[in-house]
N, C-alpha and C positions, 0 to 999 in steps of 0.2 A: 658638193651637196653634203658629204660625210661629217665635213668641219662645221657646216652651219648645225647639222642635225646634233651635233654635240653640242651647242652653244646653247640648246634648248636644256630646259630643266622642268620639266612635268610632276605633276605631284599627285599622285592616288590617292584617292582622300579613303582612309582603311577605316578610320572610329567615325562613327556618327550614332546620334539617338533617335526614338522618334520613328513613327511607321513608313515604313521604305517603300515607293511607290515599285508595281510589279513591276519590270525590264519591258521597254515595247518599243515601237516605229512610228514615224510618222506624226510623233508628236510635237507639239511649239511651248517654247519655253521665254520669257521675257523677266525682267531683272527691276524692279524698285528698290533703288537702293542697294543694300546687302542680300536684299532677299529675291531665290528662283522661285518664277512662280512657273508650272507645269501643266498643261490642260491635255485634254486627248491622248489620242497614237492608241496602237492597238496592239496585241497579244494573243490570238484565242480570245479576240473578240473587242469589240471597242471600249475604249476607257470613259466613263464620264466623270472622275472624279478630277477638283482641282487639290494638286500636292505644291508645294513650299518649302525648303529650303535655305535655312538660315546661315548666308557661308560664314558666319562669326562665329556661330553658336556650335556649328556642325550639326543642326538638328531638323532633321524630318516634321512637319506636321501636316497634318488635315483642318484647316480650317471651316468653321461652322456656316455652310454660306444658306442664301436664301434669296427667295424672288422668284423672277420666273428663271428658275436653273436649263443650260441648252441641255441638248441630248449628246452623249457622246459623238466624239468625232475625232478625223482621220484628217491630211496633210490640209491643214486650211489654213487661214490667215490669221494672225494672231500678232497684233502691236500694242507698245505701252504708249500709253499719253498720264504721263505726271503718275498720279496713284490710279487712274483707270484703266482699263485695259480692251481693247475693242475685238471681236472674234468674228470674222466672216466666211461663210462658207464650210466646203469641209465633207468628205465622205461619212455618212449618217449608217447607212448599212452596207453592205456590200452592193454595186450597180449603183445605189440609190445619194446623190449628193444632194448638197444643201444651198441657199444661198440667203442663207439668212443673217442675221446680223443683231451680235448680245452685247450688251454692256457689262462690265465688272468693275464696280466702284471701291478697290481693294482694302481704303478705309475702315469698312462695313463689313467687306465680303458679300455685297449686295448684288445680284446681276438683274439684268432688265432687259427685256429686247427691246429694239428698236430699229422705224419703219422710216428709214429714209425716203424721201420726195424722189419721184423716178426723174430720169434727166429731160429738161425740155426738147432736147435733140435728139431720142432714143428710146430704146429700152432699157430697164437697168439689168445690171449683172446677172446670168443664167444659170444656176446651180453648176458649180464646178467645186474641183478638187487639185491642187498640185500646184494654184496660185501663187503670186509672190503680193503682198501686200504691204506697203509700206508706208510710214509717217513723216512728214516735215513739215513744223507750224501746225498748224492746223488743220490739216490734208493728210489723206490717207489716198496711196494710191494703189491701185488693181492694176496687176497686168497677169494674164496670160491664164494657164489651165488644162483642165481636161474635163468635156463634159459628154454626158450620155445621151446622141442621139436618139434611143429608143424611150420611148417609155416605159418599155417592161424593163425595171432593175436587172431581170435574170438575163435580158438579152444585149450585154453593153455593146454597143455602140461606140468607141473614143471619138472625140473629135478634138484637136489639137487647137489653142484660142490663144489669140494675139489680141484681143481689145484692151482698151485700155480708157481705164474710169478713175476720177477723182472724185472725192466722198469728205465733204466738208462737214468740222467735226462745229458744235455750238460749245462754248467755254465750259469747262467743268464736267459737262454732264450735258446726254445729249449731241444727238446730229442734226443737219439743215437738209441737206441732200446729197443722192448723187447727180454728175454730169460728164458729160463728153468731150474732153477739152481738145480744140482743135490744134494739130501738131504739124512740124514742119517735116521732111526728111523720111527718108523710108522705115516704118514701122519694123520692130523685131521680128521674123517668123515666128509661127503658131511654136508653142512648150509648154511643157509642165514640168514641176519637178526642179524649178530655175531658183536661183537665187536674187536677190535685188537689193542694194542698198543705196543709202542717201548720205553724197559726203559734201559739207563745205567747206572749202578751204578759210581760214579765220584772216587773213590779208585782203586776200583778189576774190575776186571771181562769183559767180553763183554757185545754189546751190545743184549738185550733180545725181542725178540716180544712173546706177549702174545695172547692170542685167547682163550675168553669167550664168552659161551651161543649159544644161535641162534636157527634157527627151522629147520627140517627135517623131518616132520610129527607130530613132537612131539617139545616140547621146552626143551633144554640142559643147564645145567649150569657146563659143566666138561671145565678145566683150560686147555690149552696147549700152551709148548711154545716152543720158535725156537732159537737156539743161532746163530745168523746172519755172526759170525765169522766161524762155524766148521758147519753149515747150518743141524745140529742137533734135530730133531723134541723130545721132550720129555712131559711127565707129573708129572709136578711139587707134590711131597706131601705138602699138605696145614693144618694150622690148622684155629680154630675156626668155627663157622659154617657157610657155603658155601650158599652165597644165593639163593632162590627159581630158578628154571629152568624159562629164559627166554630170550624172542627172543626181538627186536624193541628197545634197553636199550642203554645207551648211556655206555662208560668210559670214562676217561681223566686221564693224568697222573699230578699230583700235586706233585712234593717233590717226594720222593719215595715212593708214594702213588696213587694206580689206585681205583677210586672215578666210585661207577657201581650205576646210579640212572634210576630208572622207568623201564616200558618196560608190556609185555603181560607175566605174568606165568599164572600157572593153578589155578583153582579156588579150594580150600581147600573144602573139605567137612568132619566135624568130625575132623579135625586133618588129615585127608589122602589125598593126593595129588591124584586129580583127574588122571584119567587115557588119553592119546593123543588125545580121540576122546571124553572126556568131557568136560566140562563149562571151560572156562577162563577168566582173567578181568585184567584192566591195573593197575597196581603198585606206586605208591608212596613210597616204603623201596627204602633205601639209605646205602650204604655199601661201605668200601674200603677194599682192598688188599695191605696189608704193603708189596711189593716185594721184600724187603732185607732178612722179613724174613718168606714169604709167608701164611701172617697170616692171617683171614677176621677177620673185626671186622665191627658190625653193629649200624649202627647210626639210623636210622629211620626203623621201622618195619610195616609189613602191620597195625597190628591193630591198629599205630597210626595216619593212612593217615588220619583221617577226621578231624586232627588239621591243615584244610587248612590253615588257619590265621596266621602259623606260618611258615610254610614251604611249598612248591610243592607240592600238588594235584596230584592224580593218571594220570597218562599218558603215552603212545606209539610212539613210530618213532617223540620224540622231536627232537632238537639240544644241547648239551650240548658243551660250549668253557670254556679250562683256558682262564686268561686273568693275569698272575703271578701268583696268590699264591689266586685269586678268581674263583669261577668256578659259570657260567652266565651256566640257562635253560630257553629254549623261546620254547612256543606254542607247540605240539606234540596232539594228541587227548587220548583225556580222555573216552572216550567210545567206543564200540560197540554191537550191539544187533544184529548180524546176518543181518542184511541190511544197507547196505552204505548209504543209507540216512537218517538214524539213527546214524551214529558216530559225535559225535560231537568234537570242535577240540577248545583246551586254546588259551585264549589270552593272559597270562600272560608271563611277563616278574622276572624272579630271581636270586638272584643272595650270595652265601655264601662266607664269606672272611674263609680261612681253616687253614691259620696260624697268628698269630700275623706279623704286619710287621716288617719290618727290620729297623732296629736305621739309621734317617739320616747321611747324611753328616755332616760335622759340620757346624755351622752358619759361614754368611759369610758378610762381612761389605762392606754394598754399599754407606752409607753416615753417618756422624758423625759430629754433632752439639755440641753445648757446653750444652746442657740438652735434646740430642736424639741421635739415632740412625736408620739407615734405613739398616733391615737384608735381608737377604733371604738365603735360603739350598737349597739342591738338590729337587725334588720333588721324592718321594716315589711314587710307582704305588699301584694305588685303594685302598687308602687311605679317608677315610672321615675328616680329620683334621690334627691338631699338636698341641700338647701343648708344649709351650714354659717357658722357667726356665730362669732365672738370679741368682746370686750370688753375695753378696758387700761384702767388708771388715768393715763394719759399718763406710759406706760415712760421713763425716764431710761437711756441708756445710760453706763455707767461712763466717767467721764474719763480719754483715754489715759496710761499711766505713773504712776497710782494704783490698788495690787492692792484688790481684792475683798476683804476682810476681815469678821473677825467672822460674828454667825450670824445668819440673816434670824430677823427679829421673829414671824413665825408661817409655818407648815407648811402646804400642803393636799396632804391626802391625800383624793380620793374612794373612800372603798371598799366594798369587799360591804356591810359592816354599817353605813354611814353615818357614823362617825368618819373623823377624822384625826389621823395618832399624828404626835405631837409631843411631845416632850420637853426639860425643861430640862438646861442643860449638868451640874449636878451630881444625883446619882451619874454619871448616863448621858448624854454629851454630845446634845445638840438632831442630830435628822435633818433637812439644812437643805433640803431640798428632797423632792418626789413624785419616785418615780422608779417603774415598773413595768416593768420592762428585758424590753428583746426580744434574745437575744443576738446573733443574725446578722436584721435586720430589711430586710425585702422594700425593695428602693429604685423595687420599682415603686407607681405612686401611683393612682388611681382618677379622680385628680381631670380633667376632662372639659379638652380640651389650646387652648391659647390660638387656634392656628388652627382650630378649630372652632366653628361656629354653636351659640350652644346659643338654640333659639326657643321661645319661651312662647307658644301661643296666647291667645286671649280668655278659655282655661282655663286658662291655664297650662300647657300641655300640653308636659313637656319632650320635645323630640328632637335629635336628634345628627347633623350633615352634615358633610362634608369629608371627607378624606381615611385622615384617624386615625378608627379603630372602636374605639368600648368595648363590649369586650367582657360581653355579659349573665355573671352571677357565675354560678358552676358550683356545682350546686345538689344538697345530698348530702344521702342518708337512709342512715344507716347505722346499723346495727349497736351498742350499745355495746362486746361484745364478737364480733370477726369473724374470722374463719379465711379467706374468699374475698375476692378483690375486688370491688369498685362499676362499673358499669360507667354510661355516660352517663346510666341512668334515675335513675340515685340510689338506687336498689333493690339489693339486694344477690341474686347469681345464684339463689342458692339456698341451704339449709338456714338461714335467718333466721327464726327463730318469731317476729319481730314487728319493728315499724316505728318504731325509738325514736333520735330524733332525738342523735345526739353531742355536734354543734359548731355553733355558732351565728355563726361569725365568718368572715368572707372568709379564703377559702385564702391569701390573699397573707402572712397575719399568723406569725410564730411566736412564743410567749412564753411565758416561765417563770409567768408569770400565768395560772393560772385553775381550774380546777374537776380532782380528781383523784377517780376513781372509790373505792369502797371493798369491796377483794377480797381477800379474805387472799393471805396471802405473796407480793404482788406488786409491784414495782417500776414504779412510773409517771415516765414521764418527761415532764414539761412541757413538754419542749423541742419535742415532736413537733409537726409541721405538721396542721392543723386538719382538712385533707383527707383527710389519708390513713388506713389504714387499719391498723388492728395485730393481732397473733395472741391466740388468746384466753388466754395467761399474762401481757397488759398491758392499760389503759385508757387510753381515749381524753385528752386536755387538752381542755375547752373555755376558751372564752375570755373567759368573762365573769368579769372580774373586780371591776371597780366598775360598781356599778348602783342608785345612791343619790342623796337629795339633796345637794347639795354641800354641805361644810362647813369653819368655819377652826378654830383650836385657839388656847387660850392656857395654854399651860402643863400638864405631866403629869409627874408622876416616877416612874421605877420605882427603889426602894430593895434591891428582894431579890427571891426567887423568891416570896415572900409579898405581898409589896403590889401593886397594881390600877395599871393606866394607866387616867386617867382621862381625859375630854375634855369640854371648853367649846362643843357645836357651833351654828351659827347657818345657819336656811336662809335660799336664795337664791331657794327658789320664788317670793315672793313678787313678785320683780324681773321676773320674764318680762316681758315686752311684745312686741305685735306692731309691727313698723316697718316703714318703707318700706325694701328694701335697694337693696343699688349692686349689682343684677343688672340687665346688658345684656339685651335682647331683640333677636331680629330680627325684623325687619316683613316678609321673605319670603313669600312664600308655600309651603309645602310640600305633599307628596300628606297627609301625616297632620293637618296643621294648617289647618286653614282659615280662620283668622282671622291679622289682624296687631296686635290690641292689645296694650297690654303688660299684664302681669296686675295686678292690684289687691287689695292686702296692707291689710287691716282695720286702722286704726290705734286707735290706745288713747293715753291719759293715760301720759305714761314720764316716772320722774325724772330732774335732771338727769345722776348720774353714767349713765344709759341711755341715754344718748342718742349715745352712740358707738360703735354695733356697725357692729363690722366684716364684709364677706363671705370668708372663707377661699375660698373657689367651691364651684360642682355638682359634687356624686363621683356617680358612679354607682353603686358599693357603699358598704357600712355601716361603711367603714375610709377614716383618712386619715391624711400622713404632714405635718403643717404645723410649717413654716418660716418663711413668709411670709404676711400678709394683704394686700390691697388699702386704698389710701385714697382714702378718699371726695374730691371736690373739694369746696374750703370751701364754695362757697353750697347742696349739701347739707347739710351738718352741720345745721342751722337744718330740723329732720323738722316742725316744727308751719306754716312757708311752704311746705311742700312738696303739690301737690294729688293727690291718687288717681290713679294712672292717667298720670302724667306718667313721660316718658322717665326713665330711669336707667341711671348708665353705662354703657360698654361695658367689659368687663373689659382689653380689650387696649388699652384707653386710659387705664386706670389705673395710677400707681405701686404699688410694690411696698415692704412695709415687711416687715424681716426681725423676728424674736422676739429679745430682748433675754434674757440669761440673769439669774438671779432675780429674774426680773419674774413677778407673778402673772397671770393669763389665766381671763377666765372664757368660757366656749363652751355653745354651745346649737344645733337642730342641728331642723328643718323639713323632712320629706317631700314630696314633688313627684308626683302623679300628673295623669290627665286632667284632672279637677278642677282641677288647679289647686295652689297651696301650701298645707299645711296646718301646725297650730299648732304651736307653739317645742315644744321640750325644756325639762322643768326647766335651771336653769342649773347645770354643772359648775363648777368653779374647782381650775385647779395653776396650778404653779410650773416655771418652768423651772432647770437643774440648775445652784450655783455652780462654779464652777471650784474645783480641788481636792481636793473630797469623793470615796469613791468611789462607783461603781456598785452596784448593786444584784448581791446575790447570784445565781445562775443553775443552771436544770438541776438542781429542787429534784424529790428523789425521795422515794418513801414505802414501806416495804417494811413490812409490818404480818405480827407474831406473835400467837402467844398469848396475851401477856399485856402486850405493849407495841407500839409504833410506833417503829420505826428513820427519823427525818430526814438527810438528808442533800442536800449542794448544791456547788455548785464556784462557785470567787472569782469575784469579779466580774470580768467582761472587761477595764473600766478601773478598775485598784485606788488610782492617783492617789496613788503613793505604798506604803508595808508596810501591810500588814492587821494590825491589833494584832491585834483579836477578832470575833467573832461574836457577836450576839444574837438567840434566837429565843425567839416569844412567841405564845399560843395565848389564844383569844377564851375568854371563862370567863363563866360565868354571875354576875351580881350584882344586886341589887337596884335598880341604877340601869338596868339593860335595862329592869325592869320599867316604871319613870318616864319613860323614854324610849327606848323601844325599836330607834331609830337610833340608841343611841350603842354601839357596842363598847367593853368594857373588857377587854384587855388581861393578861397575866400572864408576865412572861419567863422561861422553864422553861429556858435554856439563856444562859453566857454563857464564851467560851473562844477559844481559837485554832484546834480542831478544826473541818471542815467538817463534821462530823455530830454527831447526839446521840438518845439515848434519851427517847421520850418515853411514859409509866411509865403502867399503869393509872388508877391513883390521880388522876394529873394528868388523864388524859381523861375518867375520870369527873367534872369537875370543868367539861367543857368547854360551852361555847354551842354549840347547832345554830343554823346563823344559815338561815331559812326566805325570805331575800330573792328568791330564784329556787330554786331544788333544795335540800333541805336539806345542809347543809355545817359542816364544821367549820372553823374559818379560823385559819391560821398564817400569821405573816412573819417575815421572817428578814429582816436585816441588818446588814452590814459598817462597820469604822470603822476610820481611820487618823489620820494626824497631826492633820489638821484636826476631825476628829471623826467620828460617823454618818455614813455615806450615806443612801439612800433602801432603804423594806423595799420585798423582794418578797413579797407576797400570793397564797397557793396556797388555795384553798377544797375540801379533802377531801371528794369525794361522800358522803353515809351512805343506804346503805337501810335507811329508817326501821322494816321490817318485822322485820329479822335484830337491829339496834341498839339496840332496846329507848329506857331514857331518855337513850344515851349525845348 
């Protein structure tokens, strides 16, 4: 139990902004996305406001809600369905329960009540309190409770409820009814205070609700469960040991893993479990149930609650929310002595990452200079950083007072659709380098600053000390098309009918790169900053532009508006490997970390040209601006003498090597959470830019008529010389998609001195929807002067596929 409880890594979250909702009990908490939403639970009296919780942001708010608002309330039902969230039942005063049933359309911040149909076979649901209510598809299920025989609120009554109701939800917005579904096998005993969840396994099987614990004079800790298909009541055989009998205890399903912390059992005496009508006290053991193959296994044990400093504090009627693959506990009350004005109630906020994260996207190229690059990936959810990696072939730096000449021997372009446009110099001179131009690019970096700690515990647990703060990235839900502003929830104020993500890339970024909606007669500008917000006659830019396996190119020509760019491409997947990196640790100790190991990177069999990855360093956001990488000292290079767990640099003791211009680079890119580091990225590969090519086109617009699409773009920023022409070329369907569905081919619809051109029905009937991320259609443009091509820019035109038909 001691070894598992060590392998956990809990994290106190100490800084936040934003009005903090008071400490109480009994409240429900449910998760969109990044954001806790909070309803109810009581203090000195019941809560009726809703609070939110932005875990990216760290920041408390009150949103402005309206409709018919419920009335505060106490241990009641509370599940999310997409952005709405349904709330049934619930202690209203003291004695006095509820059984009513609100909508919250979280979009809006709109609620609604609403009057389900009673069931043809019954009555519907009798005001209670202590329920478990649950969601799968489109079914919300009730089981169990406490409700007050008397009518006089002052004279309660308990009565302990096993029924059991499903409450079919109408799409979006809206319910149909409740009913009584007829079941097979012995129903639960009467409880309140239970937990219930819904797991399906993603192979075999249906889906399962579970029901653990709860009180009925006494506190239970016996397992049952329902097979939702054959409506089957059963009791699971379980191994390992079954934790203490109790009521008020949160679960959550993580993985196929139901995660049961805190709650009221009985208080031990000698080893013997007191009996229903003896002492009890609130919990701090932490336990899951592996339900594949119904095993418990115990991570935190009573006797080691009073390691508050490392993990949660004993407590009752918390909230507990996944948030992916983290699971957040806030506030619950940590005592009682037989008088309610004696319990007192946490103020803390917790939170445990439960698995390693998952290996990004691969890197993706937003701008490329002749000694940089500006990247960015996808962002991973609840994630504390990224370590980032390059790879050279031993760069030769050009001999002074001998020019650069001639055209590099292959291109890499990573892009949407998984080519690389390269071409030979006749018709169409060779594009001698990637270029994905940012035209005014942010010079602030993310990267975590040389005088600062960055400490890995035993888990790798990244955090951040000194002086310099990185700041957590500001975390935006907007709108695709928006008329109001965002304000810190990432919610939009009001009139948003829905919750539809824009942008995916750190504010810091701007680039003519990336995803243009499609809206008739509307002019998009790419240029726009990823954050902001725009009126509803424009759309959004995102920033996903390359998001593919890396590949190189040998040779493509394009002859005419008729013939195919083709490509040779070759993946790099293969090459991944984990290694040991030249990431420092500190051995400090800190409040979040409590270990000083250094963390331990799984090694693998790597070839020899792998065996020289470099650490670019920890960003804290999904964007980097590299110029420089760090070198290893020699007697690391040699990763197969090197043993698990042994020291590794410190970065403020290593040299600094800058990027060499048409030198190729390949990059791969590691999330960092509790856990620890998790697996590479496929591997990227560019090129950095030759001297005298030009730049990449910029500020690529699309204005769409009735029968055509107007392009247009302005010169590259550094033209490196006169622009002869322009070339733009639109992704077209061919038979070799079919044979390799990562390769793009190509088609140049445009070739002149104009900064704009028509691009003609005919031709876009003609076009690829490239389906790599949002369906798109993909265009690049690019410039050429004396020395030849420069690098394209890459615009992926949004389509909705519904309006668009096969275009």
């Amino acid at each position: 139990m001691a070894a598992a409880a060590a392998g956990l890594s809990w994290r106190r979250v100490s800084s936040f902004t934003g009005p903090v909702p008071r400490s109480r009990h009994g409240h429900r908490a449910v998760a969109i996305r990044e954001l806790l939403i909070i309803f109810g639970g009581g203090n000195e009296g019941i809560a009726d406001e809703l609070h939110v919780y932005n875990t990216v942001t760290n920041q408390w708010f009150l949103p402005a809600v309206r409709g018919d608002i419920p009335p505060g309330c106490a241990a009641h039902g509370f599940v999310c369905d997409g952005t709405r969230i349904l709330v049934f039942g619930g202690m209203v005063e003291y004695g006095r329960y509820s059984n009513d049933l609100y909508e919250l359309q979280a979009s809006r911040w709109l609620w609604k009540k609403v009057k389900p149909q009673a069931p043809s076979n019954g009555s519907p649901p009798c005001p209670r309190l202590g329920h478990s209510f649950s969601l799968y598809g489109n079914k919300c299920y009730l089981f169990g409770g406490l409700a007050n025989e008397s009518e006089d609120s002052n004279n309660n009554v308990p009565r302990y409820l096993n029924d059991f109701y499903e409450l079919e939800l109408q799409h979006g917005s809206g319910v149909v009814g409740w009913s009584i579904p007829v079941t097979k096998g012995i129903l639960p005993s009467p409880r309140e205070s239970h937990t219930a969840i819904v797991y399906c396994r993603k192979d075999v099987g249906s889906p399962k609700m579970y029901i653990f614990g709860g009180m009925c004079g006494c506190r239970l800790n016996d397992l049952w469960e329902l097979d939702i298909e054959t409506m089957t009541w059963s009791r699971p055989e379980t191994k390992g040991t079954v934790p203490l009998p109790r009521s008020l205890h949160t679960a959550n399903v993580i993985g196929n893993k139901m995660y049961v912390f805190g709650g009221w059992v009985p208080q031990s005496a000698g080893g013997e479990i007191s009996s229903h009508d003896g002492e009890w006290k609130c919990t701090g053991s932490f336990s899951y149930l592996n339900l594949d193959t119904t095993e418990w296994i115990g991570l935190i044990s009573d006797c080691q609650e009073d390691k508050s400093n490392l993990f949660p504090g004993p407590r009752a009627g918390h909230c507990a929310v996944a948030v992916g693959t983290r699971l957040y506990i806030w506030s619950g009350r940590d005592g009682y002595r037989k008088a309610w004005n004696n319990q007192v109630c946490c103020k803390d906020l917790w939170y445990l990452d439960t698995e390693k994260p998952l290996a990004p996207s691969q890197v993706q190229l937003i701008r490329a200079t002749t000694n940089s690059f500006q990247l960015k990936w996808d962002e991973v959810p609840t994630v504390e950083g990224y370590l980032l990696q390059l790879h050279a072939d031993s760069p030769v730096p050009p001999v002074a007072g001998i020019p650069v000449t001639g055209v590099p021997e292959t291109s890499v372009l990573s892009s949407q659709g998984g080519c690389s446009l390269h071409q030979n110099p006749q018709p169409l001179p060779s594009m001698p380098y990637p270029e994905l131009k940012v035209d005014h690019p942010s010079q602030t970096n993310n990267l975590i600053p040389n005088n600062v700690q960055v400490s890995l515990s035993s888990n790798s647990l990244l955090k951040v000390e000194g002086k310099e703060k990185v700041a957590a990235p500001e975390n935006k839900i907007t709108q695709e098309t928006m008329k109001n502003h965002t304000d810190a929830t990432g919610f939009k104020e009001s009139n948003a009918p829905s919750l539809l993500p824009v942008c995916t890339s750190s504010a810091q970024t701007s680039a003519n790169v990336g995803e243009l909606h499609d809206l008739d007669k509307q002019t998009v500008n790419p240029d726009a900053s990823v954050s902001s917000t725009v009126s509803s006659t424009q759309t959004m830019v995102t920033q996903q532009a390359v998001k593919t396996e890396s590949s190189s190119t040998n040779g493509a020509v394009v002859k005419d508006e008729t013939s195919l760019t083709t490509f040779n491409s070759k993946s790099e997947a293969a090459e991944t490997a984990y290694i040991m990196p030249s990431t420092r640790v500190s051995t400090g100790q800190t409040n979040d970390s409590h270990s000083s190991k250094t963390p331990q990177r799984p090694m693998a069999p790597v070839k020899a040209r792998d065996r020289r990855w470099y650490d670019v360093g920890i960003f804290k956001n999904n964007s980097a601006v590299v110029s420089q990488f760090y070198l290893l000292p020699e007697e690391t290079l040699n990763i197969s003498n090197k043993m698990e767990g042994a020291d590794v640099p410190d970065y403020r003791l290593l040299k600094k090597q800058d990027l060499f211009p048409g030198t190729v680079y390949r990059f791969r890119v590691a999330a960092i959470n509790g856990c620890g580091v998790g697996p590479f990225s496929k591997i990227s590969e560019f090129k950095t830019c030759i001297p005298g090519f030009p730049g990449a086109p910029s500020t690529v617009k699309i204005t769409k008529s009735v029968d055509c699409i107007h392009l247009s773009w302005e010169p590259p920023a550094s033209p490196s010389g006169n622009i002869l022409e322009y070339s733009a070329y639109l992704a077209i369907r061919s038979t070799q998609l079919q044979e390799n569905p990562s390769q793009l081919v190509f088609m140049r619809i445009y070739c002149g001195l104009k900064t704009s051109c028509i691009v003609t029905a005919a031709q876009l009937s003609n076009a690829h929807v490239d389906y790599t991320s949002r369906p798109a259609i993909v265009f690049r443009i690019s410039a050429k002067n004396e020395r030849g091509y420069g690098p394209a820019t890459q615009v992926r035109w949004l389509q909705d596929m519904k309006t668009s038909g096969s275009k």
